[in-house]
C-alpha positions as CSV (number, residue, x, y, z in Angstrom):
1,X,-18.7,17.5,1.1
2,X,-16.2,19.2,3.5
3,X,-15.1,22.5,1.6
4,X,-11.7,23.2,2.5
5,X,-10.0,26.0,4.0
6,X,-7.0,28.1,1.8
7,X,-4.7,27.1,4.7
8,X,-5.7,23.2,4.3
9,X,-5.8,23.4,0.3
10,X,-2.3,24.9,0.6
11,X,-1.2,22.0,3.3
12,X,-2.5,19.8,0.1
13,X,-1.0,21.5,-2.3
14,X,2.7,21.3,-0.4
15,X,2.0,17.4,0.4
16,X,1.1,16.6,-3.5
17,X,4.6,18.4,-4.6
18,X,6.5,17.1,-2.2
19,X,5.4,13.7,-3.1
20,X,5.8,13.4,-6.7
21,X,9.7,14.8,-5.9
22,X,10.1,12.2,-3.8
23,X,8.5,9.5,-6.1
24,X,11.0,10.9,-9.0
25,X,14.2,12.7,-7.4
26,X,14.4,10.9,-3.9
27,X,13.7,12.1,-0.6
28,X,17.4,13.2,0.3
29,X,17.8,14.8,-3.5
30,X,14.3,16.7,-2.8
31,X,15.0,20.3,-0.9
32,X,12.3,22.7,0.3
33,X,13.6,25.1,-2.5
34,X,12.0,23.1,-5.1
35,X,9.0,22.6,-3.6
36,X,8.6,26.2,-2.8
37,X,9.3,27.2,-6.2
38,X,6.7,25.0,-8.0
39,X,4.2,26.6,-6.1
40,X,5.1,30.0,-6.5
41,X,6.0,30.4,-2.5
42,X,9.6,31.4,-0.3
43,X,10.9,28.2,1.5
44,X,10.2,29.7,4.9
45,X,6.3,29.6,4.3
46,X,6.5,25.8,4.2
47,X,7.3,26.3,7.6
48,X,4.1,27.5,8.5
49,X,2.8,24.3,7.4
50,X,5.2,21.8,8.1
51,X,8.2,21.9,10.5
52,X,10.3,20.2,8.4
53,X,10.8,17.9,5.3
54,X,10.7,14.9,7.6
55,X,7.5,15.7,8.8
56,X,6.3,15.9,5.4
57,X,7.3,12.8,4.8
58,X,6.1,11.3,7.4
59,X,2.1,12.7,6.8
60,X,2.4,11.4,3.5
61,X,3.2,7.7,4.3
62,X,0.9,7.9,7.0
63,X,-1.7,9.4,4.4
64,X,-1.2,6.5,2.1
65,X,-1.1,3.8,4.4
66,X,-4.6,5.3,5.8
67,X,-5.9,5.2,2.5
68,X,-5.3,1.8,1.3
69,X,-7.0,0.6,5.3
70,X,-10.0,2.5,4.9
71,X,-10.5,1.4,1.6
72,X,-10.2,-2.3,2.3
73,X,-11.7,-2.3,6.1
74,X,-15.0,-2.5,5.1
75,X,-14.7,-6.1,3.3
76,X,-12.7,-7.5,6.2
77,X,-15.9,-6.5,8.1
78,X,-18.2,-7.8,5.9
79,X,-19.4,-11.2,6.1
80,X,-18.4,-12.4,2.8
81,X,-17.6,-16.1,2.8
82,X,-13.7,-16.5,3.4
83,X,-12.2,-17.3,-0.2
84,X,-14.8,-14.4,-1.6
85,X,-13.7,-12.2,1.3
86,X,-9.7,-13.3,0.5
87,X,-9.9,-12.5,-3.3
88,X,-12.2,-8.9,-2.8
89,X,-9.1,-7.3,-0.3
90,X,-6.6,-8.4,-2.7
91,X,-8.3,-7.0,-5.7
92,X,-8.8,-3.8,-3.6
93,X,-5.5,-3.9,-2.5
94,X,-4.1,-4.1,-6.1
95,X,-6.5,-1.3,-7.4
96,X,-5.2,1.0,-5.1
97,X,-2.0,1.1,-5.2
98,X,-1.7,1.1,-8.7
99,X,-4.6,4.1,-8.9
100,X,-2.4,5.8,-6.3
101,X,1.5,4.8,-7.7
102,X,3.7,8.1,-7.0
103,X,2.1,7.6,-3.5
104,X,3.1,4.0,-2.9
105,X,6.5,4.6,-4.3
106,X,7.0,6.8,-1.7
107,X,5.5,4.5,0.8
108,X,7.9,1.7,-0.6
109,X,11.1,3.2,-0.8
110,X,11.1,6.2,1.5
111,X,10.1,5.3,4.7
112,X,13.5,4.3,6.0
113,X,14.3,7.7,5.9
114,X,12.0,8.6,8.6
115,X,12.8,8.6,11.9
116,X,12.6,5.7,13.7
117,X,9.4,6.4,16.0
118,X,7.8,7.1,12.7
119,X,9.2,3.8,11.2
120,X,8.0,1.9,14.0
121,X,4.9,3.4,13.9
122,X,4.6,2.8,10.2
123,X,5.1,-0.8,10.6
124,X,3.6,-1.8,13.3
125,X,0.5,-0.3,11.2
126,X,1.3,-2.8,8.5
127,X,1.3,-5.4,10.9
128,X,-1.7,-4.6,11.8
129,X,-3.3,-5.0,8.3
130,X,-1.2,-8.0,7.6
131,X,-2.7,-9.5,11.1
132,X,-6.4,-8.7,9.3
133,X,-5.3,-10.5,6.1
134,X,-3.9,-13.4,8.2
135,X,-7.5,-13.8,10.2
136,X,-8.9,-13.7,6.8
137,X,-6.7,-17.0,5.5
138,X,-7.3,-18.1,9.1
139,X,-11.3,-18.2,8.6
140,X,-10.8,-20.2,5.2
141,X,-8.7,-23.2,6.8
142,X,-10.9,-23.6,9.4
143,X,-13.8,-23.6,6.5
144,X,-12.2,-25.9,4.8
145,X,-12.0,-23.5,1.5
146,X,-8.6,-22.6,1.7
147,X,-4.9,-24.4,2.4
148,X,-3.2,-25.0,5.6
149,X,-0.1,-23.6,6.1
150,X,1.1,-20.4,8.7
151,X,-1.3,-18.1,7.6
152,X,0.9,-14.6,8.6
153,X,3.5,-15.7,6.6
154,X,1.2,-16.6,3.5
155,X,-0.4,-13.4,4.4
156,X,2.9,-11.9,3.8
157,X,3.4,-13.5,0.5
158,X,0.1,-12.3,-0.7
159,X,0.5,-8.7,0.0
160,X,4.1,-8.6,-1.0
161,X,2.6,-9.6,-4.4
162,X,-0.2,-6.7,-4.5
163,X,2.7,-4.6,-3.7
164,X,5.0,-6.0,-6.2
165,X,2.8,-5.5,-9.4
166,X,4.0,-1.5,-9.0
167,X,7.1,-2.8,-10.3
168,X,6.3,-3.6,-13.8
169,X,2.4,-2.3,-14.6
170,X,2.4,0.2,-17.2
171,X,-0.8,2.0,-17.9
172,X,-2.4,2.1,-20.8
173,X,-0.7,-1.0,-22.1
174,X,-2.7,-4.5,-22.6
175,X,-4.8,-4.3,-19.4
176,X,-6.6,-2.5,-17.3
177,X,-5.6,-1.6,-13.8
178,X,-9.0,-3.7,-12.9
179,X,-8.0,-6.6,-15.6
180,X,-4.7,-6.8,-13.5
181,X,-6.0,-7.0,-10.2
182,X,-8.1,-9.7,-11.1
183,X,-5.7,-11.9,-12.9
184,X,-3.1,-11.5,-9.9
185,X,-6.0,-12.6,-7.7
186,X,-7.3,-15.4,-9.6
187,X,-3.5,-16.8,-10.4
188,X,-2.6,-16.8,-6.5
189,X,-6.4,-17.9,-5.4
190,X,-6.1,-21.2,-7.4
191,X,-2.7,-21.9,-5.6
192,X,-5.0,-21.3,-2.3
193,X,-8.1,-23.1,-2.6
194,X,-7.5,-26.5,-1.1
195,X,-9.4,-28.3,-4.6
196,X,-5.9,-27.4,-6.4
197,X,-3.1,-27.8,-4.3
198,X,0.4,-26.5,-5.8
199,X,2.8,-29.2,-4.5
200,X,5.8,-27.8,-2.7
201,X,9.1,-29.2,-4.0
202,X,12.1,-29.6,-1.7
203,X,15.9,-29.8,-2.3
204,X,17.7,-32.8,-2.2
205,X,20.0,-33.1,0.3
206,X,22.4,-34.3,-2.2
């Protein structure tokens, strides 16, 4: 285990502060000053660290988007079948956002605020992972164990609900982060597997 330095636990130290006043105050209602105070320190040594509040912002969307693709990489690699493969990176998925939630509120609602080399950066990242997700649904059509249909945008739909259950989870009530994850998954699989079919109803014209 990598023991770490007092100038990299301190780098921590800022980053963890800085993101849980983000996740409750807002990145533009967050100033250096508090940040600095909770840890006992002058603004100006942040600045040792950090150049600026952007840039901390900026490390830690980076550091949660690099969490959630090293923790799911390994079963895109894997050579699970493709609905098995499909269901174990959305479980994962949902598990870690919601073990990690001020850090993917952050992710969620401050990255506009970055600037925009680090916003496209940022999403071409997630593109990237979508693109992965996509192969995935990809691999099940041609299988036969999973629905036709475009499979970035259903790739989109899926993730956007992995995302989405940071809305309204509350811990410790009912179910399990784990119990959760799995009864996302297993409502959106059966709407993918092409034994159950969810008919799609258009609008009349009329």
């Amino acid at each position: 285990m990598k023991v770490r330095t007092r100038g990299e636990s301190r780098r921590e130290q800022i980053l963890d502060i800085s993101e849980e006043f983000f996740a409750s105050r807002g990145f533009d209602d967050t100033n250096l000053d508090l940040v600095a105070n909770r840890l006992g320190l002058k603004r100006q040594a942040i600045y040792y660290y950090f150049p600026s509040k952007d840039a901390i912002l900026v490390e830690l969307v980076e550091r949660a988007g690099g969490a959630l693709h090293d923790a799911v990489m390994p079963t895109f690699a894997s050579d699970l079948a493709p609905r098995e493969k499909l269901a174990k990176v959305l479980i994962n998925h949902v598990e870690h956002v919601l073990e990690n939630p001020v850090s993917f509120r952050v992710q969620f609602s401050e990255v506009r605020r970055m600037a925009p080399e680090s916003i496209a950066k940022v999403r071409s990242d997630e593109q990237t992972y979508i693109k992965h997700v996509a192969g995935v649904i990809e691999e099940g059509q041609r299988a036969g164990e999973l629905l036709d249909g475009p499979p970035v945008p259903m790739a989109l739909v899926l993730v956007g609900m992995c995302n989405g259950t940071l809305e309204w989870f509350q811990p410790g009530r009912h179910m399990s982060i784990s119990d959760i994850a799995e009864l996302a998954v297993s409502i959106v699989m059966d709407g993918m597997v092409t034994k159950s079919p969810v008919p799609v109803r258009r609008a009349s014209a009329h």
